[in-house]
Biotite code that builds the C-alpha atoms (Angstrom):
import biotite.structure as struc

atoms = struc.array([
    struc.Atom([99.133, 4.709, 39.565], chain_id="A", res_id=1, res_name="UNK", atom_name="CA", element="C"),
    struc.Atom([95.952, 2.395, 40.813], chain_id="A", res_id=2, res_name="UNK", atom_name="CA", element="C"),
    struc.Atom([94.497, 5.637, 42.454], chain_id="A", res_id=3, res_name="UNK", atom_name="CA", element="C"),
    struc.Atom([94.619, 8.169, 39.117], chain_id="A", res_id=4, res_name="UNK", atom_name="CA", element="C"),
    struc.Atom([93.181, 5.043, 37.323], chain_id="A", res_id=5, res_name="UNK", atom_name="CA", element="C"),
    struc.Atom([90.372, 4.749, 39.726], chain_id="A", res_id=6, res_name="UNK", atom_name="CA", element="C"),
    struc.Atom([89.684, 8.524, 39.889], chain_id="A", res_id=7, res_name="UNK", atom_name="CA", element="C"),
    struc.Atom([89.488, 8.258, 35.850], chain_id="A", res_id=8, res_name="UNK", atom_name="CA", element="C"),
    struc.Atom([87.443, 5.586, 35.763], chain_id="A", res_id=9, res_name="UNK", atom_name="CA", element="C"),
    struc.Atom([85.124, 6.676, 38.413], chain_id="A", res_id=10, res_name="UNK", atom_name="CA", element="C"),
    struc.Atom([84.637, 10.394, 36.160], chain_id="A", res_id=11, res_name="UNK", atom_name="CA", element="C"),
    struc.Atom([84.087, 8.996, 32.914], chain_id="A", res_id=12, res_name="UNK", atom_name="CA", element="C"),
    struc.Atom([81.542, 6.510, 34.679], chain_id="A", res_id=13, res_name="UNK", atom_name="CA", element="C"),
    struc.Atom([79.863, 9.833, 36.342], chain_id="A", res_id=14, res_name="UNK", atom_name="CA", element="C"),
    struc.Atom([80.016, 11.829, 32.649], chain_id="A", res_id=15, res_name="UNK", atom_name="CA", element="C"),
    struc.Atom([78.087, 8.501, 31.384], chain_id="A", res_id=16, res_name="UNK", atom_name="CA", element="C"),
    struc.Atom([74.786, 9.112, 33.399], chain_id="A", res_id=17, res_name="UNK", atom_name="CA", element="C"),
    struc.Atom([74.929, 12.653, 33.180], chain_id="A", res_id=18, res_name="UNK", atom_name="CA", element="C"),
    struc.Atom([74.277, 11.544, 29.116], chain_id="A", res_id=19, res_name="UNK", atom_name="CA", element="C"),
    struc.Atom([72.032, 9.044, 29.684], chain_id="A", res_id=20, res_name="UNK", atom_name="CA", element="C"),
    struc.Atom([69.786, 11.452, 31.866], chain_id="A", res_id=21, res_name="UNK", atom_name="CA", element="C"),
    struc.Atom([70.166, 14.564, 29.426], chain_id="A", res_id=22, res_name="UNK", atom_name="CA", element="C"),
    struc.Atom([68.866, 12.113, 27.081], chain_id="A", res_id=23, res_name="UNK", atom_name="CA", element="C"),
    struc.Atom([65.610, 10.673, 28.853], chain_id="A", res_id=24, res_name="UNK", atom_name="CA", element="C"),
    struc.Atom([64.862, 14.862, 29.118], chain_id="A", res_id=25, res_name="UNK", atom_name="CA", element="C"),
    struc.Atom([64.923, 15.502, 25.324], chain_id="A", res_id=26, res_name="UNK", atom_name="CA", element="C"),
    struc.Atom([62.496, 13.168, 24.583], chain_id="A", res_id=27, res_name="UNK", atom_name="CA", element="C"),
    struc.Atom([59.014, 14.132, 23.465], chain_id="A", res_id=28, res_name="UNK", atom_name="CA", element="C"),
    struc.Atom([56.374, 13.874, 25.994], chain_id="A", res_id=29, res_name="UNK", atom_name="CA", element="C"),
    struc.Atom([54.069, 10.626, 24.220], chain_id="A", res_id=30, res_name="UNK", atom_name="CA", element="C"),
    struc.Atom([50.868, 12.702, 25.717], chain_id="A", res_id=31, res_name="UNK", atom_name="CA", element="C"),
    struc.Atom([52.423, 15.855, 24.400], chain_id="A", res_id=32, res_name="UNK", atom_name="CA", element="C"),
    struc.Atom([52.811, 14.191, 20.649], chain_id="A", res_id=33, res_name="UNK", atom_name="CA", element="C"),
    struc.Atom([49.335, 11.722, 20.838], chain_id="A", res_id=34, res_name="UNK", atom_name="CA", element="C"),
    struc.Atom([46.587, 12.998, 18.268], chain_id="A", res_id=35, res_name="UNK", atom_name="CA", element="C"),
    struc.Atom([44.021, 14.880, 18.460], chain_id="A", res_id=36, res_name="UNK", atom_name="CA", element="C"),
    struc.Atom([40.959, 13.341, 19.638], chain_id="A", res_id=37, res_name="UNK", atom_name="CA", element="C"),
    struc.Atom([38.075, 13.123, 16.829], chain_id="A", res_id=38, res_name="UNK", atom_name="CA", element="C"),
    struc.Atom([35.218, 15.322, 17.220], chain_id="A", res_id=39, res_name="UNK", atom_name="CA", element="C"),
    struc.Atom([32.246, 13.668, 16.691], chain_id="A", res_id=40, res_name="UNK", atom_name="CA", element="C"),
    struc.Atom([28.933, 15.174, 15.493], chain_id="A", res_id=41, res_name="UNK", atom_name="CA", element="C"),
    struc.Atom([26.273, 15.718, 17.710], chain_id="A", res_id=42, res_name="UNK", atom_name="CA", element="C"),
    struc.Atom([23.165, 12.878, 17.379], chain_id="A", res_id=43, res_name="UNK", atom_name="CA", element="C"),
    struc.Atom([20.046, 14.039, 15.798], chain_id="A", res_id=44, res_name="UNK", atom_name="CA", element="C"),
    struc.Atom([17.084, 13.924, 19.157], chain_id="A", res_id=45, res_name="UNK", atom_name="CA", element="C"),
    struc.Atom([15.264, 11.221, 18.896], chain_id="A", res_id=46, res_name="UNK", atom_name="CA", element="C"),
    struc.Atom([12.202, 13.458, 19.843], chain_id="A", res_id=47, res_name="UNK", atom_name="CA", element="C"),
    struc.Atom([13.534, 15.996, 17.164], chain_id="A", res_id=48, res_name="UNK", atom_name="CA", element="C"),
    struc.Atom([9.807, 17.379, 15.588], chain_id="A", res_id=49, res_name="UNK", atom_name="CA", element="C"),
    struc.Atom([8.743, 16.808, 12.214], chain_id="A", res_id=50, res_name="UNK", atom_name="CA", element="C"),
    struc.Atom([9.517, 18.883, 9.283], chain_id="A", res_id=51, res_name="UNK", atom_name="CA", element="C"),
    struc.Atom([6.986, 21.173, 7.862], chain_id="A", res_id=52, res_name="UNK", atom_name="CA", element="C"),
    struc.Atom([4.580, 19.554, 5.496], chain_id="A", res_id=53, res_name="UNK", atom_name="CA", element="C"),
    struc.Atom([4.464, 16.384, 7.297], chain_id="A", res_id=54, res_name="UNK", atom_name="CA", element="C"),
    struc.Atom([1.141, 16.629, 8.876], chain_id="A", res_id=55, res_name="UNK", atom_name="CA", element="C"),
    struc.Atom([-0.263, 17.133, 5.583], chain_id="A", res_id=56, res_name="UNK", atom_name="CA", element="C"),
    struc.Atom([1.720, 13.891, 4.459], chain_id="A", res_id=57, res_name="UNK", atom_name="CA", element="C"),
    struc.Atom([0.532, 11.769, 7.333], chain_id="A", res_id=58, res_name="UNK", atom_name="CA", element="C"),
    struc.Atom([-2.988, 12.836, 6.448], chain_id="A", res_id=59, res_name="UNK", atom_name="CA", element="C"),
    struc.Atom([-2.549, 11.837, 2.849], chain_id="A", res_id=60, res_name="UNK", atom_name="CA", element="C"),
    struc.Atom([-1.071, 8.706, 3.685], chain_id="A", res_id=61, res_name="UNK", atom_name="CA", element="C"),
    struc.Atom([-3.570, 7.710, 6.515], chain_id="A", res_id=62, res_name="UNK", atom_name="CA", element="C"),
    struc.Atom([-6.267, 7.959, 3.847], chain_id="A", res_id=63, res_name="UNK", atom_name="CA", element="C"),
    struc.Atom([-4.009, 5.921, 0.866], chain_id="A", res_id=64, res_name="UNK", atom_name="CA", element="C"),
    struc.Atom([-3.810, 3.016, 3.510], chain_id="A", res_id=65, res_name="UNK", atom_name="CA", element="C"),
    struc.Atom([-7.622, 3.094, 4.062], chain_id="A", res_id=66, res_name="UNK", atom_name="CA", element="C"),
    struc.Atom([-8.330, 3.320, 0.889], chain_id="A", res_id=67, res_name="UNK", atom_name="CA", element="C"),
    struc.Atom([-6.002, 0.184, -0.401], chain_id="A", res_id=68, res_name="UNK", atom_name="CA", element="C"),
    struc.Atom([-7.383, -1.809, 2.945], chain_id="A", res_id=69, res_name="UNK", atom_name="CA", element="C"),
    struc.Atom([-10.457, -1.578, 1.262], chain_id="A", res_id=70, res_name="UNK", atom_name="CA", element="C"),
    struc.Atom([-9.909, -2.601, -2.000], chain_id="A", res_id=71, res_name="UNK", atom_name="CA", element="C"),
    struc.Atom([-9.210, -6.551, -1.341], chain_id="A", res_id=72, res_name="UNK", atom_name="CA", element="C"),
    struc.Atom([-13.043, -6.944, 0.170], chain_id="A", res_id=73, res_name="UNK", atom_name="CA", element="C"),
    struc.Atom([-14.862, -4.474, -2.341], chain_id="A", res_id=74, res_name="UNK", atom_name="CA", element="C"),
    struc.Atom([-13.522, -7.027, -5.232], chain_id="A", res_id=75, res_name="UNK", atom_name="CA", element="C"),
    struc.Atom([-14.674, -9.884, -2.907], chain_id="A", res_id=76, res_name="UNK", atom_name="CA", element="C"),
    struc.Atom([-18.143, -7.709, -2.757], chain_id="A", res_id=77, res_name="UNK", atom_name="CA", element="C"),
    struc.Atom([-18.196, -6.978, -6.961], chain_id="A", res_id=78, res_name="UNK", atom_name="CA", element="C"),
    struc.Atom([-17.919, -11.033, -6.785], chain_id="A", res_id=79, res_name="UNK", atom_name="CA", element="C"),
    struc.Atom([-20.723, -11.749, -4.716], chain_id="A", res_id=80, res_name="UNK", atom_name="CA", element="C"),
    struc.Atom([-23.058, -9.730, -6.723], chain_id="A", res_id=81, res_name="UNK", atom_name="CA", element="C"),
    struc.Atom([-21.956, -10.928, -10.340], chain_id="A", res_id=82, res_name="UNK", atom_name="CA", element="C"),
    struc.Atom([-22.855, -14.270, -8.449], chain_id="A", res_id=83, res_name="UNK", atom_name="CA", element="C"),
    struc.Atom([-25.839, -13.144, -7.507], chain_id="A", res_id=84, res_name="UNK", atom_name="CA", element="C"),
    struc.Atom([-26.687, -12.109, -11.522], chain_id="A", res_id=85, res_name="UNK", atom_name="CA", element="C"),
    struc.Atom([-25.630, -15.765, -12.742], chain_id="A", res_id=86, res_name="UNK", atom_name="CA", element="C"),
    struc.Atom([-27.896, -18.135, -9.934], chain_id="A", res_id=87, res_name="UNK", atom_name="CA", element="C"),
    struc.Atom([-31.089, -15.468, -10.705], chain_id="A", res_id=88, res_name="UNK", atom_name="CA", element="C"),
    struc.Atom([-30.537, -16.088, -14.341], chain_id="A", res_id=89, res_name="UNK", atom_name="CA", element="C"),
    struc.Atom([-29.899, -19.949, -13.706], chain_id="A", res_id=90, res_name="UNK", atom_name="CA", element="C"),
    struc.Atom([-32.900, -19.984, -12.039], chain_id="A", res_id=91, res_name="UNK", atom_name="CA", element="C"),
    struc.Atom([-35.163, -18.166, -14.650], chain_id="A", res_id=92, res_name="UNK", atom_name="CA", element="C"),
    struc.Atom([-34.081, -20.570, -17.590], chain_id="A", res_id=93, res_name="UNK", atom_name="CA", element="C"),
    struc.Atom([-34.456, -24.089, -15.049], chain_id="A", res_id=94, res_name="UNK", atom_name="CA", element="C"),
    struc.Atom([-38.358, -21.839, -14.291], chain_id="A", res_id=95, res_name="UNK", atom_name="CA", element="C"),
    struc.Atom([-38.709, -21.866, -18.198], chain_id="A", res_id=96, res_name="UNK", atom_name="CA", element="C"),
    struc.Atom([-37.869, -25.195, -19.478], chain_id="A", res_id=97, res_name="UNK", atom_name="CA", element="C"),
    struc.Atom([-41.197, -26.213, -18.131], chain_id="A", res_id=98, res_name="UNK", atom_name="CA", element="C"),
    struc.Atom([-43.356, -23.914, -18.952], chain_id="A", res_id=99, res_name="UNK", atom_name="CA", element="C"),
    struc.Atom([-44.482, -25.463, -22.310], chain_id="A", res_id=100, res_name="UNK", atom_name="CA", element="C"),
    struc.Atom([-45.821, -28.546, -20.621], chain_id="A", res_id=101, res_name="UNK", atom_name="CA", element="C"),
    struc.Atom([-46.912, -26.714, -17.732], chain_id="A", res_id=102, res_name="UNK", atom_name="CA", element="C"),
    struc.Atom([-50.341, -26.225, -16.677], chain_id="A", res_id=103, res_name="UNK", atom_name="CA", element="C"),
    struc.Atom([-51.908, -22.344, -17.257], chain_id="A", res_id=104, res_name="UNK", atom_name="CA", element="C"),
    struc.Atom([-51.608, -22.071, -13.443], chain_id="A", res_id=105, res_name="UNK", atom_name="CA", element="C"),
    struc.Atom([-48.674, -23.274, -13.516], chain_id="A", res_id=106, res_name="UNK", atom_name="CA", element="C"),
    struc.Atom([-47.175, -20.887, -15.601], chain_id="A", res_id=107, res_name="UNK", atom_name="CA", element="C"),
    struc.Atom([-48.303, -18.373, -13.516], chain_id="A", res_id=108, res_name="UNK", atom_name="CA", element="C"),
    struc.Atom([-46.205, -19.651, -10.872], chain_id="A", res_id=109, res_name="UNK", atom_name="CA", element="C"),
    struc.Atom([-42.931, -20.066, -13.379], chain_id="A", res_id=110, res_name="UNK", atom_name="CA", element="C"),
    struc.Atom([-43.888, -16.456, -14.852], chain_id="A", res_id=111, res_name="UNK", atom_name="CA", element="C"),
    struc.Atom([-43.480, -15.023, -10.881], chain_id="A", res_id=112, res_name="UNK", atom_name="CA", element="C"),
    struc.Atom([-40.593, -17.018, -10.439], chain_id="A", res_id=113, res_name="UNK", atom_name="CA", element="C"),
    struc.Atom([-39.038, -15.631, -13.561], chain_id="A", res_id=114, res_name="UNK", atom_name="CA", element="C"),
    struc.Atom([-39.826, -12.099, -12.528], chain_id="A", res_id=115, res_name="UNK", atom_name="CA", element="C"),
    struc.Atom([-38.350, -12.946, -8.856], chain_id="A", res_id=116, res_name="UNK", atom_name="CA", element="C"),
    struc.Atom([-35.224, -13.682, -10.618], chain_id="A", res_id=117, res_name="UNK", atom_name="CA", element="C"),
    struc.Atom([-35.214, -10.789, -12.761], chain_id="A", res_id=118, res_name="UNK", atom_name="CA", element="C"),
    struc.Atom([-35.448, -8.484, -9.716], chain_id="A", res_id=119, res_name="UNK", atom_name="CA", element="C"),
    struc.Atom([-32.896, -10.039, -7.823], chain_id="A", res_id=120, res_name="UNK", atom_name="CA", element="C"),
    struc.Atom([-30.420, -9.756, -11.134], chain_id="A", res_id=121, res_name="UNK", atom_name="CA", element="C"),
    struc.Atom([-31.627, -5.783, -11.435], chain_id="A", res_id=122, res_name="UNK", atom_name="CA", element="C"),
    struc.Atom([-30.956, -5.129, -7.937], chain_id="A", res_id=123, res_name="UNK", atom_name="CA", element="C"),
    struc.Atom([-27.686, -6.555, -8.003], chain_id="A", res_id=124, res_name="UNK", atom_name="CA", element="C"),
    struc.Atom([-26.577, -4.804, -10.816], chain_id="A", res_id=125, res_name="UNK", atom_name="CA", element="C"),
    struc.Atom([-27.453, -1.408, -9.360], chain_id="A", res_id=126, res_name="UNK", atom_name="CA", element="C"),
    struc.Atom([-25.581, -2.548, -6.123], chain_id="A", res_id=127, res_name="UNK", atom_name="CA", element="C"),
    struc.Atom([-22.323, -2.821, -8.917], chain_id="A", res_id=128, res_name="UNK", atom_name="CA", element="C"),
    struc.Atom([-23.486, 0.434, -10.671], chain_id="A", res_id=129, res_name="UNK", atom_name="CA", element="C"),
    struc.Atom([-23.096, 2.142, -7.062], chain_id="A", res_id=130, res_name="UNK", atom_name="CA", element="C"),
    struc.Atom([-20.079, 0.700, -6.025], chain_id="A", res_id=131, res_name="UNK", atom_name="CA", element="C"),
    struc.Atom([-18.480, 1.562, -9.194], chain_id="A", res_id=132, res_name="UNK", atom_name="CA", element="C"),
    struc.Atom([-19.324, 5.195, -8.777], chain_id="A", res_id=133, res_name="UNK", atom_name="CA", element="C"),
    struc.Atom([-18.516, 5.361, -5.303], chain_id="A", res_id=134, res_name="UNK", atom_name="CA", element="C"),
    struc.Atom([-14.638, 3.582, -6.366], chain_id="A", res_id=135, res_name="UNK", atom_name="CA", element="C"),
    struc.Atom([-14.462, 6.257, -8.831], chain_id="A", res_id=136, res_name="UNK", atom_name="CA", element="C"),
    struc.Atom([-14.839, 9.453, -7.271], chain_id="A", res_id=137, res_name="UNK", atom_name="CA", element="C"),
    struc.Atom([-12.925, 7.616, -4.120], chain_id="A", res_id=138, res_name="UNK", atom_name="CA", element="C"),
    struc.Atom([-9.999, 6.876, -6.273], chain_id="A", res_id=139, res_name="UNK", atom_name="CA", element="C"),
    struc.Atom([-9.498, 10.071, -8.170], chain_id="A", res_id=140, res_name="UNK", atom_name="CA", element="C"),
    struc.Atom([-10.123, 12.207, -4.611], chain_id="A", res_id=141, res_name="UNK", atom_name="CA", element="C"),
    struc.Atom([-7.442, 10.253, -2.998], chain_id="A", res_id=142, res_name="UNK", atom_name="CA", element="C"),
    struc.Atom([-5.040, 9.427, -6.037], chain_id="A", res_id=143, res_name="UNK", atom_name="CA", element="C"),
    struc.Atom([-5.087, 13.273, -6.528], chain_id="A", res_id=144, res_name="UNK", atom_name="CA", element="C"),
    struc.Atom([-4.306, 13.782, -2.606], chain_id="A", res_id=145, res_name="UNK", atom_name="CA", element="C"),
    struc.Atom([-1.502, 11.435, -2.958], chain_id="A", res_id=146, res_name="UNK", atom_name="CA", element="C"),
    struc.Atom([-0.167, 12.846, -6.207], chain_id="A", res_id=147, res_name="UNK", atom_name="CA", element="C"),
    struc.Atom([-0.199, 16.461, -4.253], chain_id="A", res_id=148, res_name="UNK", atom_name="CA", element="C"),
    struc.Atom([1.172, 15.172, -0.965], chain_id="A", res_id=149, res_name="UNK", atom_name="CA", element="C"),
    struc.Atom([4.278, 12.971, -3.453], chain_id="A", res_id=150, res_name="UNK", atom_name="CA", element="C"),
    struc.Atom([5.110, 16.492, -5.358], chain_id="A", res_id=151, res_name="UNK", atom_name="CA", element="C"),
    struc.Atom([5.166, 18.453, -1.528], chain_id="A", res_id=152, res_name="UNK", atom_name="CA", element="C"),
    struc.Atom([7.729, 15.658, -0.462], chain_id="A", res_id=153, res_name="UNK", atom_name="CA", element="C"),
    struc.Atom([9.593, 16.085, -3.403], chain_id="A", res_id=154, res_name="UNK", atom_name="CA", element="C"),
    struc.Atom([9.938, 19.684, -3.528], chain_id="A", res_id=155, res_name="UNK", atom_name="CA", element="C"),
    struc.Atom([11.324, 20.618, 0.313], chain_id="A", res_id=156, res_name="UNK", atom_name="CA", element="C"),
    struc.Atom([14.442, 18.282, 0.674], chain_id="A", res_id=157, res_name="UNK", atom_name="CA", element="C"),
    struc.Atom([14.094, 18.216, 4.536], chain_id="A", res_id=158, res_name="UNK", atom_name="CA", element="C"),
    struc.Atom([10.314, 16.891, 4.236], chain_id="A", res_id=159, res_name="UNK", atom_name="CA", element="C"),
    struc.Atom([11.636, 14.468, 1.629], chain_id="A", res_id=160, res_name="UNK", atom_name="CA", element="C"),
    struc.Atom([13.628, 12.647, 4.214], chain_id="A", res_id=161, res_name="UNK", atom_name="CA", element="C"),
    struc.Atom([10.632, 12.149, 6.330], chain_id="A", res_id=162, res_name="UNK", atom_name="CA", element="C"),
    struc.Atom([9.551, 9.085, 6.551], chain_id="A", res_id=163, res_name="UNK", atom_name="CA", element="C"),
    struc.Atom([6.109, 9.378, 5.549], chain_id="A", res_id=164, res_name="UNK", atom_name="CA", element="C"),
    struc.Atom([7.085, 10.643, 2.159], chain_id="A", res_id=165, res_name="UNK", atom_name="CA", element="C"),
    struc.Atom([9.323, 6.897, 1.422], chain_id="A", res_id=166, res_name="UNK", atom_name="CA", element="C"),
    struc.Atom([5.963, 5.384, 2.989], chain_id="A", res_id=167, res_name="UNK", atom_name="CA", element="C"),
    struc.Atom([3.371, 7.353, 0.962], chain_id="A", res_id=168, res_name="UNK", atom_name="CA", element="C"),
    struc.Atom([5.682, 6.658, -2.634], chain_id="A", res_id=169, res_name="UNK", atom_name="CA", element="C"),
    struc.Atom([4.554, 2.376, -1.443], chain_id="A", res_id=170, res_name="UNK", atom_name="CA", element="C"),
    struc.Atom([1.168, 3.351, -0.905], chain_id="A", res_id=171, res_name="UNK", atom_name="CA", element="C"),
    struc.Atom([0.950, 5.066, -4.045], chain_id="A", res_id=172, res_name="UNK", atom_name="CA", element="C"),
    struc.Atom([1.534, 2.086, -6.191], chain_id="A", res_id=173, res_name="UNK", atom_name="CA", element="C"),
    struc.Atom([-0.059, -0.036, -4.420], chain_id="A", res_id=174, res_name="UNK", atom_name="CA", element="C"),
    struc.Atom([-3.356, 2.872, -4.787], chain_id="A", res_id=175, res_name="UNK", atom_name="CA", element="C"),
    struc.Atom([-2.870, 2.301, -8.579], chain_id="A", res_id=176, res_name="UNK", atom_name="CA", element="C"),
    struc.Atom([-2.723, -0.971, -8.967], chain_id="A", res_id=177, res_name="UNK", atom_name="CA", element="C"),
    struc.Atom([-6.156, -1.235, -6.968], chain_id="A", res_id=178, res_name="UNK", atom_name="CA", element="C"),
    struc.Atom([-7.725, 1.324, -8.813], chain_id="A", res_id=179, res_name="UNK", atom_name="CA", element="C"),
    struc.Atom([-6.866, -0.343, -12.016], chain_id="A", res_id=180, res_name="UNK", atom_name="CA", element="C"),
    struc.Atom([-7.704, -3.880, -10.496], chain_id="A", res_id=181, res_name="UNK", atom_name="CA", element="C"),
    struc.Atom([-11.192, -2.562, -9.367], chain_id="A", res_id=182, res_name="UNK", atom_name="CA", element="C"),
    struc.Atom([-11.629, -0.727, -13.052], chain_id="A", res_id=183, res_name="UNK", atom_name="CA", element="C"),
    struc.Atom([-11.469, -3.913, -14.842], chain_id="A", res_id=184, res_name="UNK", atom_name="CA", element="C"),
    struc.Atom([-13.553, -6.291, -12.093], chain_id="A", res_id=185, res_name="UNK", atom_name="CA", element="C"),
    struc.Atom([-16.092, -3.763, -12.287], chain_id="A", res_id=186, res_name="UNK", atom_name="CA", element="C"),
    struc.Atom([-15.614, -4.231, -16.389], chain_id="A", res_id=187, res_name="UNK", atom_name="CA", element="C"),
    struc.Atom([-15.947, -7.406, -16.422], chain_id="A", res_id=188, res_name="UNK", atom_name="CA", element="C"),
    struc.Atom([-18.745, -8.209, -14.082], chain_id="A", res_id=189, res_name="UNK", atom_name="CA", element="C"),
    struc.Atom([-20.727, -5.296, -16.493], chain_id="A", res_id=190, res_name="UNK", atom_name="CA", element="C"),
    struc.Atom([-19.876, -7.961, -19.081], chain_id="A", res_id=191, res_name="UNK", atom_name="CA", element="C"),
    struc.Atom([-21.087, -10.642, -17.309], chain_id="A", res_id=192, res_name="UNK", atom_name="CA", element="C"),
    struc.Atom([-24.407, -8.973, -16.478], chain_id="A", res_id=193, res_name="UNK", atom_name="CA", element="C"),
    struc.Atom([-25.013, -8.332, -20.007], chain_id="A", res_id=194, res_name="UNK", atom_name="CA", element="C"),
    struc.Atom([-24.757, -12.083, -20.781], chain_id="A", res_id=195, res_name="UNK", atom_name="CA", element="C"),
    struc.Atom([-26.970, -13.012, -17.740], chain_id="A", res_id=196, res_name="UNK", atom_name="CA", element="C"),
    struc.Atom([-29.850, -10.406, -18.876], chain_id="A", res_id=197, res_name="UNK", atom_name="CA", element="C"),
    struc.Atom([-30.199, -12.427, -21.769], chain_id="A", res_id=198, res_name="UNK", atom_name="CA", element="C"),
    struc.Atom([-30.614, -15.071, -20.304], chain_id="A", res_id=199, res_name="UNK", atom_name="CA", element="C"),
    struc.Atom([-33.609, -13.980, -18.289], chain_id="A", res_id=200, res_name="UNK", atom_name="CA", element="C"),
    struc.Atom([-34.764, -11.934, -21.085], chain_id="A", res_id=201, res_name="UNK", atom_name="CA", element="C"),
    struc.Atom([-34.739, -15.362, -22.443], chain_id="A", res_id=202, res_name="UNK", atom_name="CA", element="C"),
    struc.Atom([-36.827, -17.194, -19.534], chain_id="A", res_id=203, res_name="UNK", atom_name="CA", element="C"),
    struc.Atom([-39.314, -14.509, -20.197], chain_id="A", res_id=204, res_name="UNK", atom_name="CA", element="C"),
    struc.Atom([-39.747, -14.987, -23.949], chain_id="A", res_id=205, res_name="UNK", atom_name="CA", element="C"),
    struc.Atom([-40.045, -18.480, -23.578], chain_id="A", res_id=206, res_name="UNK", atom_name="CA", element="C"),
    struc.Atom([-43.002, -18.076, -21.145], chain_id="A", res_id=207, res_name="UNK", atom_name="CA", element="C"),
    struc.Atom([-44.731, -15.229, -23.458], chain_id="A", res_id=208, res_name="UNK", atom_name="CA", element="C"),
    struc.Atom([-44.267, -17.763, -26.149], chain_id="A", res_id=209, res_name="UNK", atom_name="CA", element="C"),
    struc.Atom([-45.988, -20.719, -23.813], chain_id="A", res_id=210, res_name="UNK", atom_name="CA", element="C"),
    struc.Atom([-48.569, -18.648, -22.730], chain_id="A", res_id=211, res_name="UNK", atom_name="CA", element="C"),
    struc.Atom([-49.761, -18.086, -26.150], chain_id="A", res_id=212, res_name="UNK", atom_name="CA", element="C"),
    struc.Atom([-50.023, -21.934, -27.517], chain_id="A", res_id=213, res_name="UNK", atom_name="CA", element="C"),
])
């Protein structure tokens, strides 16, 4: 009775792993099941050349920054000159003042100081005159370069990725506001000489008027 018992025990022990193992083999394979690895997209070369257009860009731009370098000491220049206007006329009127109690040669030391300063004032003012015409055709030539090389980037959607075209858009503004910054210095130191001219035109009268009494 013991040994039928055993022989039971010992088959339905035996059927036991034979489950066990036919389920381990039904699994899914984990490497079989895993997912697909991402593709990713190929890097752009860092030495990848630039787009059409941009050599005309990089040209444009090259001249914007030149041109707004230049700016900051051509006011500092249009200064100096208008400076130059207001000590010559200074200097005429203090030349003046004592010409009526002056002796007659004297006065014809006062009248060539006077002139002196008249020169100088004349001279500076055609400096400005010059350096506003030069400005002038300088700005338009490049603002119209820029304005050209702005529209190119804007109209070929690979160039207007480029970086020169985001760079050239800065430069532009900044262009404009120096053009329009060097406009009205050049405005106002006009102004300025036209003050100071009567003042010498003043010195002279007043030694035409001495000479006389």
């Amino acid at each position: 009775m013991n040994f039928r018992v055993a022989v039971i025990g010992l088959a339905l022990l035996v059927a036991a792993c034979e489950g066990k193992r036919a389920d381990v083999s039904t699994m899914p394979d984990a490497a079989a099941t895993a997912a697909p690895a991402v593709a990713v997209a190929p890097a752009m070369p860092a030495d990848a050349p630039p787009p059409e257009g941009a050599e005309a860009v990089d040209a444009a731009l090259s001249a914007a920054k030149a041109f707004n370098e230049a700016a900051a000491p051509a006011l500092t220049a249009v200064g100096e000159q208008e400076a130059k206007i207001r000590a010559a006329a200074a200097r005429a009127l203090a030349a003046a003042r004592g010409a009526e109690s002056a002796a007659e040669g004297q006065r014809t030391g006062l009248t060539a100081r006077v002139s002196a300063a008249r020169r100088e004032a004349d001279a500076a003012r055609k400096s400005l005159l010059d350096g506003q015409a030069k400005w002038k055709v300088d700005g338009e030539t490049q603002a119209a370069a820029v304005q050209a090389a702005v529209e190119a980037c804007n109209a070929n959607e690979a160039l207007a990725a480029y970086a020169g075209c985001a760079a050239l858009a800065a430069e532009q503004t900044l262009m404009t506001t120096n053009i329009e910054a060097l406009a009205a210095r050049y405005q106002a130191a006009d102004a300025a000489y036209a003050a100071e001219r009567a003042k010498l035109e003043e010195a002279a009268a007043s030694l035409a008027l001495a000479a006389l009494r």
